[in-house]
C-alpha angles and dihedrals in degrees: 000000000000106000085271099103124117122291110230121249096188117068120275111215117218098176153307113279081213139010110280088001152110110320135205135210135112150265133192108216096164130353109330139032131270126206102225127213113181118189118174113326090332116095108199121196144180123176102260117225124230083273096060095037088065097039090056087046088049091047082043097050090033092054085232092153129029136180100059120153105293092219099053100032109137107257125206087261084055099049088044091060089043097050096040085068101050085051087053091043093049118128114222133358116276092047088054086058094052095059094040083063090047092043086046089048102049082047096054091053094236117165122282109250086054088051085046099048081051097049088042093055088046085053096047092054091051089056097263115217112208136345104299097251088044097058084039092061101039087056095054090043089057086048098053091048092048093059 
């Protein structure tokens, strides 16, 4: 797999913020990517930024969050796509680099705390914010306050 893969419509689950809660991932039902928070029976969504994307594939790689919905659990196809257009959006470069090490290494299967170094390293070129989970969790939490 090259990054050129699919993006998923329908929403990509990381991870439960809490044990039988709310839960995050994505989805990509036009041209860009959403970060997805769904609560109950409301799905509340924003487009994510480079930034947010990476932080949801490091939670992903890192197991930071567990529990999410089994049948629409991300999957490694789903992380490469994401990932492959990132590589495609980047803005320079050496960020660009960066990606393309973390796309190659997703593709090659390594482990993930090799994926997430990778991932971490291409966040940190593009003037990472905040840790991933943290950012991860402030953003659901301004989505749950914004409903």
């Amino acid at each position: 797999m090259d990054g050129a893969a699919a993006p998923p419509e329908a929403p990509r689950s990381i991870g439960r913020l809490e044990p039988d809660g709310a839960w995050i991932g994505f989805d990509h039902p036009g041209d860009r990517y959403r970060f997805i928070l769904v609560a109950g029976d409301q799905q509340l969504v924003v487009v994510a930024d480079t930034d947010l994307l990476l932080a949801l594939a490091i939670a992903h790689y890192t197991e930071a969050f567990s529990g999410g919905p089994p049948d629409l659990e991300a999957t490694q196809a789903d992380l490469s796509a994401l990932v492959g257009q990132l590589v495609r959006e980047a803005p320079d470069a050496r960020q660009r680099a960066l990606l393309t090490e973390a796309l190659d290494a997703i593709d090659d299967g390594l482990a993930g705390d090799a994926v997430a170094s990778r991932l971490a390293a291409a966040r940190v070129a593009g003037s990472a914010q905040a840790d991933p989970v943290e950012l991860l969790l402030a953003r659901a939490e301004e989505l749950l306050r914004g409903r």
